[in-house]
C-alpha positions as CSV (number, residue, x, y, z in Angstrom):
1,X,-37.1,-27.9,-38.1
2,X,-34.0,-29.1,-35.4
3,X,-34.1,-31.8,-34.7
4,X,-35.0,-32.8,-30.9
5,X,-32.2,-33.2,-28.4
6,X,-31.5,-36.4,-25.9
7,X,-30.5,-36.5,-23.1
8,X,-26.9,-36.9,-23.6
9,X,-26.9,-33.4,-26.0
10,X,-29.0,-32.0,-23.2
11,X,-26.8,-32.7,-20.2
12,X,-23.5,-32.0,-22.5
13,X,-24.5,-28.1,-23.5
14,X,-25.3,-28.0,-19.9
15,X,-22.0,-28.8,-19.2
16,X,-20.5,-27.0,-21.6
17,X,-22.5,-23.8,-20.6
18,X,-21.4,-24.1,-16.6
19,X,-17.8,-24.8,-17.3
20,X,-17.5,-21.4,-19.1
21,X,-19.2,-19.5,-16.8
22,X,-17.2,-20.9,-13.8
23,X,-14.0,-20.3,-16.1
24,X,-15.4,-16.8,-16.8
25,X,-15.2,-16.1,-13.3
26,X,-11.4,-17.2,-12.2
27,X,-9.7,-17.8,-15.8
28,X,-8.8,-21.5,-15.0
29,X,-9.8,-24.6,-16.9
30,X,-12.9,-26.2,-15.2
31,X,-13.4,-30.0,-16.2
32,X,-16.1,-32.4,-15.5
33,X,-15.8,-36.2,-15.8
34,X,-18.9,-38.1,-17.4
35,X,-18.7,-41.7,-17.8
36,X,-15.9,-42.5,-20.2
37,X,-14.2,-38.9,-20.7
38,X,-13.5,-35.7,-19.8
39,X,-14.3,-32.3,-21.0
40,X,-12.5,-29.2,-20.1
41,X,-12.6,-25.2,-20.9
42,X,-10.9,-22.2,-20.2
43,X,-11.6,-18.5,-21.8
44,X,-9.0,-16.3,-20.8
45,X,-9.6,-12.2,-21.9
46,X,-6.4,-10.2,-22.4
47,X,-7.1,-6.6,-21.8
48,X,-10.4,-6.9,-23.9
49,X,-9.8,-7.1,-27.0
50,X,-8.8,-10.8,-27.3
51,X,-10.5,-13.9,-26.0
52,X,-8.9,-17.4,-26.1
53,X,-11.5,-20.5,-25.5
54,X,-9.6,-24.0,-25.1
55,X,-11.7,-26.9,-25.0
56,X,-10.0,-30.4,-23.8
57,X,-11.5,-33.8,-24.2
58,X,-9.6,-36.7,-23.3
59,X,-11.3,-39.9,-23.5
60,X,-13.7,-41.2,-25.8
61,X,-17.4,-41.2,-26.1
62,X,-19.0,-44.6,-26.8
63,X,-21.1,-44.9,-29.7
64,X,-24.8,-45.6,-27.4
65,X,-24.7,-42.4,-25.4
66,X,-26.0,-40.2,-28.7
67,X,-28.1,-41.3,-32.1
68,X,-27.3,-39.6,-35.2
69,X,-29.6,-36.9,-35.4
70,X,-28.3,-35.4,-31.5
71,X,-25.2,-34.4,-33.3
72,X,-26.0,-31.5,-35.0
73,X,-27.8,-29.9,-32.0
74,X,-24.6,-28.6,-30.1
């Protein structure tokens, strides 16, 4: 059984699953700012047969915003 996500896992593959769809759209990095870092991606396509997926995270995440078991959910 998975465990059950928090709020922080919830809100982060939310995140996550906007940024690539706006970078899906245009090809540019998108990047949101949460409390004490930032996440970034970009997917760029090159005539269809290859697809690149950067992910950037500067920052850090303090230890309170997740417990253990929220981990493995993402």
């Amino acid at each position: 059984m998975k465990p059950r996500d928090g709020p922080f896992a919830r809100r982060l593959r939310a995140t996550l699953l906007g940024l690539t769809r706006a970078t899906l759209r245009d090809g540019r990095e998108h990047a949101v700012d949460f409390d004490t870092f930032t996440v970034g991606v970009q997917v760029r396509a090159d005539d269809g047969h290859e697809t690149y997926v950067a992910v950037r995270i500067t920052g850090s995440d303090e230890p309170h915003h997740h417990h253990p078991e929220e981990r493995s959910g993402l």
